[in-house]
C-alpha positions in Angstrom: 20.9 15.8 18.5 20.2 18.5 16.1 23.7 19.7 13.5 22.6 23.1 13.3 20.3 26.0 14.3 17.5 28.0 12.6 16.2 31.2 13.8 12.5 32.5 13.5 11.1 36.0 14.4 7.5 36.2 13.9 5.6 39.3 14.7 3.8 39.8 18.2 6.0 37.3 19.7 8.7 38.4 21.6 11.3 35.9 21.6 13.5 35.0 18.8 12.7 31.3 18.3 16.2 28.9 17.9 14.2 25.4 15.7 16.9 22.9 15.6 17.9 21.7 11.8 18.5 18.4 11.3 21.2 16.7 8.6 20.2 13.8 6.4 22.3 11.0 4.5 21.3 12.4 1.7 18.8 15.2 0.3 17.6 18.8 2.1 18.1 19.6 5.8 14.7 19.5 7.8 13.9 22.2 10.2 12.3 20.8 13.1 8.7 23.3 14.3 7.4 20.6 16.6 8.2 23.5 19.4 6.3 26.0 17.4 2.7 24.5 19.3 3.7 25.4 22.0 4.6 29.0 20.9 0.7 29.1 19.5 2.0 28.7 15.4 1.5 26.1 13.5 3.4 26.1 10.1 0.9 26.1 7.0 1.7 23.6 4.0 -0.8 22.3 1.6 0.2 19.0 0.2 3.0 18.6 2.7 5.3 19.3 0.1 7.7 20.9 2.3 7.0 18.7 5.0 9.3 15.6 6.2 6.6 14.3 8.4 8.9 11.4 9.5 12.5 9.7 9.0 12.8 7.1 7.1 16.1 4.8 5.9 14.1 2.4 3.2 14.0 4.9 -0.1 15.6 8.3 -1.4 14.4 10.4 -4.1 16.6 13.4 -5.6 14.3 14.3 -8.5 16.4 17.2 -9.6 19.1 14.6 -10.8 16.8 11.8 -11.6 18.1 9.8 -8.5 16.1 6.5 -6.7 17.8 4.8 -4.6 16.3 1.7 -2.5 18.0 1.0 1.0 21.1 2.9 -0.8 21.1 0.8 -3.9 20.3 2.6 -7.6 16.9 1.5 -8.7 18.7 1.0 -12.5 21.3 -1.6 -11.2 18.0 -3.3 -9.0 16.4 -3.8 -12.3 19.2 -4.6 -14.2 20.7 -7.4 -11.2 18.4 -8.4 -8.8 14.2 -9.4 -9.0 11.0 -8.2 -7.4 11.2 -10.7 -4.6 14.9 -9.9 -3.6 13.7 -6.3 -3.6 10.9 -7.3 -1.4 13.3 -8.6 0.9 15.4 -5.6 0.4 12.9 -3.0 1.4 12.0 -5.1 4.1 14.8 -5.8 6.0 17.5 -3.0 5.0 20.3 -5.4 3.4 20.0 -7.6 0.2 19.4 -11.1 1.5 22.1 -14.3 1.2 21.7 -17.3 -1.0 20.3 -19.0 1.5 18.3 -16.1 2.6 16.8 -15.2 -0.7 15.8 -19.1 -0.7 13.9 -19.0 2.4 12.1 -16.0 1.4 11.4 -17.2 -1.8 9.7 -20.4 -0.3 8.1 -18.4 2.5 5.9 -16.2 -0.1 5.1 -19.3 -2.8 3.8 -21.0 0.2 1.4 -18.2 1.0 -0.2 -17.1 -2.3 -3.2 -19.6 -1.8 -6.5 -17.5 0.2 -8.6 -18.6 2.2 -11.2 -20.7 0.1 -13.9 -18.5 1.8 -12.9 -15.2 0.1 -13.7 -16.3 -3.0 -17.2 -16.0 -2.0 -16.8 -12.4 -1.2 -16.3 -12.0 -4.9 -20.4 -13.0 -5.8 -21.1 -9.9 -3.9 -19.6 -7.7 -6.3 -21.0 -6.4 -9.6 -19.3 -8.1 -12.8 -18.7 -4.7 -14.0 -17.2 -3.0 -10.3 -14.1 -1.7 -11.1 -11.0 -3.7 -10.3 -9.9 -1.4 -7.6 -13.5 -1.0 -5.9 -13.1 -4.5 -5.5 -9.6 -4.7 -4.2 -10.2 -2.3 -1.7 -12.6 -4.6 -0.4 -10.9 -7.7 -0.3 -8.0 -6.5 1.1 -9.5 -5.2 4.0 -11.5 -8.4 4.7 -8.2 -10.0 5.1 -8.0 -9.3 8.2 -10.9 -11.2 9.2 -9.0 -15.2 7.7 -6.2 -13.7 9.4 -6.3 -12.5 12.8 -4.0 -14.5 14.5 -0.9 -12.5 12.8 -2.6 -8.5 13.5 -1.0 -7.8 16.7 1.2 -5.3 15.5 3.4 -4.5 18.5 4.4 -8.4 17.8 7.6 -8.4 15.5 7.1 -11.8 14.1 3.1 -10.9 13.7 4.4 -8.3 12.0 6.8 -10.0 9.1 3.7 -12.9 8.9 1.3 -10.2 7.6 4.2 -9.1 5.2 4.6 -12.1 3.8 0.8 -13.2 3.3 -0.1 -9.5 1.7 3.3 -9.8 -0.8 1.8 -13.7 -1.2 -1.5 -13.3 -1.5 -2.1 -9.8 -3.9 -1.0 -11.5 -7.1 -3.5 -13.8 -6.6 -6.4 -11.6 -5.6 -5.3 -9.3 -8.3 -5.8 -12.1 -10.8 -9.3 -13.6 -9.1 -10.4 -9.9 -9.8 -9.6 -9.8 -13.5 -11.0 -14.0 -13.8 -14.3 -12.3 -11.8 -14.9 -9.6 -14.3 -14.7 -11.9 -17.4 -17.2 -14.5 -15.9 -13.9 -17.3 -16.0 -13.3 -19.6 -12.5 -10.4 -18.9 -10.4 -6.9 -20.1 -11.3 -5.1 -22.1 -7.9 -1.7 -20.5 -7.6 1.6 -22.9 -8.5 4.1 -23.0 -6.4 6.8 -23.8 -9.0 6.3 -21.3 -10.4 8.1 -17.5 -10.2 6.3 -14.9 -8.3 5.3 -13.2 -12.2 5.0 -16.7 -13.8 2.7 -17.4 -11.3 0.7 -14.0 -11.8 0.4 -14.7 -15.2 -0.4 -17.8 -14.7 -3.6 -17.0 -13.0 -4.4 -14.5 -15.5 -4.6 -16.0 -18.5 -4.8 -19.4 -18.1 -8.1 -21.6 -17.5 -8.5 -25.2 -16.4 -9.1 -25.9 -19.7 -6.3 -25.1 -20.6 -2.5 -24.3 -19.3 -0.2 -22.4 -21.6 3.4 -22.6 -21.2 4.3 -18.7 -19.6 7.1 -16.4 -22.2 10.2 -15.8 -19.7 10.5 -12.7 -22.0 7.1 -11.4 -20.6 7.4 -12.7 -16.7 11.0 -10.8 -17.0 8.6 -7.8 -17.9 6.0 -8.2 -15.6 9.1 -8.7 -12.6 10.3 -5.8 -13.7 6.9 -3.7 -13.7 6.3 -5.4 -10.0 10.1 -4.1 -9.0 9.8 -0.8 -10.2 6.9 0.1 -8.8 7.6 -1.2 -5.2 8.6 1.9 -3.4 8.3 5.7 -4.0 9.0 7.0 -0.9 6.5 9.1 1.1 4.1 9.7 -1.6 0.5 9.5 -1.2 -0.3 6.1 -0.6 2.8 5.4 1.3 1.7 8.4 3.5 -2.0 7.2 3.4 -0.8 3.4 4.5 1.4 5.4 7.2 -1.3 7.8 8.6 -4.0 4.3 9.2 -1.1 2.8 10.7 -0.5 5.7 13.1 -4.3 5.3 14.8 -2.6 1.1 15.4 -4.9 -0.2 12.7 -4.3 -3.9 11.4 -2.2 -3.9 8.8 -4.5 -5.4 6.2 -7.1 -2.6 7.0 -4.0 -0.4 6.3 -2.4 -1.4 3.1 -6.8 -1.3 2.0 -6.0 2.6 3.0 -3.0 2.6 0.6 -4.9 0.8 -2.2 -8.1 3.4 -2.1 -5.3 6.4 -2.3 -3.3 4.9 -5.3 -7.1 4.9 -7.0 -6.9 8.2 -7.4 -5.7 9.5 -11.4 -3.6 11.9 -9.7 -1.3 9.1 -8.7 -1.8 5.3 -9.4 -4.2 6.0 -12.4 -1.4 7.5 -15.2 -0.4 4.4 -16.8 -4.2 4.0 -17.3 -4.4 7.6 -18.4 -1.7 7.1 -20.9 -3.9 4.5 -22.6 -6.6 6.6 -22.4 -4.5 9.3 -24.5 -3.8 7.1 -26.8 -7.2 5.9 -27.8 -8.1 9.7 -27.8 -5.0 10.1 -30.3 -6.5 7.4 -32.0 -4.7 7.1 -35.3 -1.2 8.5 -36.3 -2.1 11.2 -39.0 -3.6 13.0 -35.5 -0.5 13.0 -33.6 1.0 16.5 -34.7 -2.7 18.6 -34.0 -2.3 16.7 -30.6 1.1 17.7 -30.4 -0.1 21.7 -30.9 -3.0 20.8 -28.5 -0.1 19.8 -25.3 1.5 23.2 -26.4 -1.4 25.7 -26.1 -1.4 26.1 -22.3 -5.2 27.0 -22.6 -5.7 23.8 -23.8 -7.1 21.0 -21.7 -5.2 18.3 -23.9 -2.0 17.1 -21.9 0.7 14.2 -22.9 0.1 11.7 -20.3 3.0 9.6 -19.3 5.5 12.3 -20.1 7.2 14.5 -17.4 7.1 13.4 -13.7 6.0 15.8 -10.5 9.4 14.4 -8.3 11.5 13.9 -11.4 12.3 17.6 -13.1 14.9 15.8 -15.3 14.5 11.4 -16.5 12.4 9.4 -14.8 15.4 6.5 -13.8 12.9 4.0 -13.9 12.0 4.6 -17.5 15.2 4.1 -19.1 15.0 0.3 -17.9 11.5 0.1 -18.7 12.0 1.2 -22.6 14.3 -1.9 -23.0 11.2 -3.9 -21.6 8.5 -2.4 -23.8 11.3 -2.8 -27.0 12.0 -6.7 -25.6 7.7 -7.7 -25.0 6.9 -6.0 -28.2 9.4 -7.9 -30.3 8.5 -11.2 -28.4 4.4 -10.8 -29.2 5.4 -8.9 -32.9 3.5 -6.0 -32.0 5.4 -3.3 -33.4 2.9 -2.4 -35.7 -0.3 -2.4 -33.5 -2.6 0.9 -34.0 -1.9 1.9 -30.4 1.8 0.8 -30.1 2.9 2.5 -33.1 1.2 6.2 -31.8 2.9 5.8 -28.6 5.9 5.1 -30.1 6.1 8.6 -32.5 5.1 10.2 -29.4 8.1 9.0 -27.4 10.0 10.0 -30.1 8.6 13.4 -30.7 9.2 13.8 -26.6 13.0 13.4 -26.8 13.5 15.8 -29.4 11.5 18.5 -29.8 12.9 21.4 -28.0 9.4 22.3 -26.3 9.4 18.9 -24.4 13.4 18.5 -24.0 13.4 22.1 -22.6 10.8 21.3 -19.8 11.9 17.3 -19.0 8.6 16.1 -20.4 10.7 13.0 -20.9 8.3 9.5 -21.0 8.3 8.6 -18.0 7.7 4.8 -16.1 4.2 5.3 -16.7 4.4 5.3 -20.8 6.1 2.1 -20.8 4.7 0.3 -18.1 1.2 1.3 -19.8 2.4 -0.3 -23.1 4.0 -3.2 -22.0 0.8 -3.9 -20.0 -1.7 -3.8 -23.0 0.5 -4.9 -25.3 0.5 -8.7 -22.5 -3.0 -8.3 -23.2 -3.7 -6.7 -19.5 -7.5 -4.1 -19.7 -7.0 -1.0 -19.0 -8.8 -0.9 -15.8 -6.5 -3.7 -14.3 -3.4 -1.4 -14.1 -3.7 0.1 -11.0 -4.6 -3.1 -9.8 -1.0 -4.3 -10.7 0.2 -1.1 -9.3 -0.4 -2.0 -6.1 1.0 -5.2 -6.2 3.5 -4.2 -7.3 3.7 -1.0 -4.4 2.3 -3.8 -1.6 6.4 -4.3 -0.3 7.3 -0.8 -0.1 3.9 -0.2 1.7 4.5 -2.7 4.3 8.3 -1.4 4.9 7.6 2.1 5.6 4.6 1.0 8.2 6.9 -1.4 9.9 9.9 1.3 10.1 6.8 3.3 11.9 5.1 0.9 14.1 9.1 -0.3 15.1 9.8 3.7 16.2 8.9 5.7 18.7 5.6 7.0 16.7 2.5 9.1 17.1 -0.9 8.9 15.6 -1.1 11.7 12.6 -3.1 14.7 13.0 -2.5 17.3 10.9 -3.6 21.3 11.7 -5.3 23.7 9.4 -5.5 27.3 9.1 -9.1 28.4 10.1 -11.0 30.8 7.9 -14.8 30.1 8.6 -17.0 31.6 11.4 -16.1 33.0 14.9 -17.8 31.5 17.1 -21.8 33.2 17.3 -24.8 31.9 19.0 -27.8 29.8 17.8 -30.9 32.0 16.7 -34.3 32.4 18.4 -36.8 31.1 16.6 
């Protein structure tokens, strides 16, 4: 039942419209126009950014006051507390799980990160130089033909089996798609092993020969996974929801979510920051690139610094910078080319009035970019990790869709082309 009332008089239609307005836990009310259709409007938004195009009770964003909260709980104490996995079953289920419940879970998702020995053949059919993602896209979606018996999605427990295999099974896929491009054989996955030992694991390990993994970097890497689990209804999240709305598979759907997070508008910044860097290229170039992010009529921009939901801190980057500090003193990086750049910029970012003024704080994306070459990660794997990392909070928000009262998403548009005119004799 709607809290309050809103009141629209358009012109050429009679009638004073009453929308119901709707009341939140937390954040702006939400006018409700589904009545406008029938009324012959449609509202007109590009981007949806004034849009709630569903309600949701897995994340909250307040970017205005740097807030991310996860099922109620501050993304800062998440990091700082609990692990990726505990998160995983956080998002999933509403409520942080038991001893015996984080066991179970724990068990459940080491015991499917193995794929089917079939899909590593899917691998030959890809170019050794395809980029990570192209390839991930691809394998993703072909999950759904090893694993049909668990796609009927009006099946609860089909449901939270798919879950569990696409939380399982991405670390591992993510690491046979680095091993692929470098020409070395698929690493088996250990099941006594963490979740990020295990990822490492695969990555940079061979049968010839097994390091031992740093707890200081699988801390990092957990982390990395954990804070990138769930952003709310960004694009992919909206993408993953949208494919889910037509009662696609869920494999096919989280494939949906993976070709959006592609894009460098939204999965590709950590890359980008990288990118920036290597442009930067040494440290005597910093302050002309400084001038360059000034001039507004240059192209030049700080990647990594500012946030489009976050007008103040990023929250996630505060836990982050005590990361990138802890891996770089653990590898005795500090003085790489690269590292030492970014550093001067992060510290040219929170003090120099021009960047303090408009928020262009660094944001998860600098560090997580950092940390991630610094472990010896290319470049063109990040987004790969990305969505790994992203794969939970995917799979909550469809769930909290196919488990509601839904409809399939079809958006309107404002038509400016042709009336309609008749086919020419010839």
């Amino acid at each position: 039942m709607a809290d309050k009332k809103a009141t629209l008089k358009v012109d050429g239609v009679e009638e004073t419209l009453e929308l119901p307005v709707y009341e939140g836990t937390l954040g702006p009310d939400v006018v409700d126009v589904r009545s406008l259709t029938g009324k012959g409007l449609f509202t007109y938004d590009p981007g949806f950014v004034s849009t709630a195009a569903t309600e949701s009770k897995i994340t909250f964003i307040d970017g205005g006051k740097g807030v991310l909260l996860h099922r109620g709980y501050p993304i800062d104490q998440l990091a700082e507390k609990s692990d990726y996995l505990e998160t995983c079953y956080l998002l999933l289920h509403g409520e942080l799980p038991t001893a015996e419940q984080k066991e179970t879970f724990v068990s459940t998702i080491k015991n499917h990160t193995m794929v089917h020995e079939q899909l590593s053949h899917f691998f030959n059919g890809f170019r050794r130089d395809a980029h990570p993602m192209a390839i991930m896209c691809g394998v993703v979606g072909a999950l759904s033909a090893f694993y049909h018996d668990s796609t009927d999605i009006a099946n609860e427990s089909h449901r939270m089996i798919s879950a569990h295999r696409l939380i399982a099974k991405m670390p591992t896929l993510a690491a046979m798609v680095y091993k692929y491009s470098i020409g070395q054989p698929f690493m088996f996955p250990r099941n006594e092993l963490s979740y990020s030992e295990n990822f490492l694991h695969m990555m940079f390990n061979t049968p010839c020969e097994e390091k031992p993994i740093s707890p200081v970097l699988a801390k990092a890497m957990d982390r990395i996974f954990l804070l990138h689990a769930d952003h709310e209804q960004n694009a992919s999240t909206s993408t993953v929801r949208l494919a889910g709305s037509t009662g696609a598979n869920p494999f096919a759907c989280i494939a949906s979510g993976i070709a959006a997070l592609w894009g460098p508008a939204h999965g590709g910044a950590n890359e980008a920051v990288l990118n920036m860097l290597n442009e930067i290229g040494d440290e005597s170039n910093i302050d002309k690139f400084i001038e360059k992010a000034k001039d507004k009529n240059d192209p030049f921009r700080l990647m990594g610094f500012g946030h489009r939901v976050y007008k103040n801190f990023d929250p996630r980057a505060k836990v982050m910078k005590q990361t990138c500090d802890e891996v770089l003193a653990e590898l005795g990086m500090e003085n790489d080319p690269l590292l030492k750049i970014a550093m001067k910029l992060e510290k040219i970012a929170t003090e120099d009035e021009y960047f303090v003024q408009r928020g262009l704080y660094p944001n998860v994306d600098f560090y997580s970019g950092i940390i991630l070459k610094a472990i010896g990660i290319p470049t063109e794997m990040f987004t790969v990790i990305f969505a790994t990392g992203r794969t939970p909070g995917w799979i909550a928000h469809w769930n909290e869709m196919i488990s509601s009262d839904y409809r399939i998403g079809r958006p309107r548009q404002l038509y400016t082309g042709h009336q309609k005119r008749d086919y020419p004799e010839k």
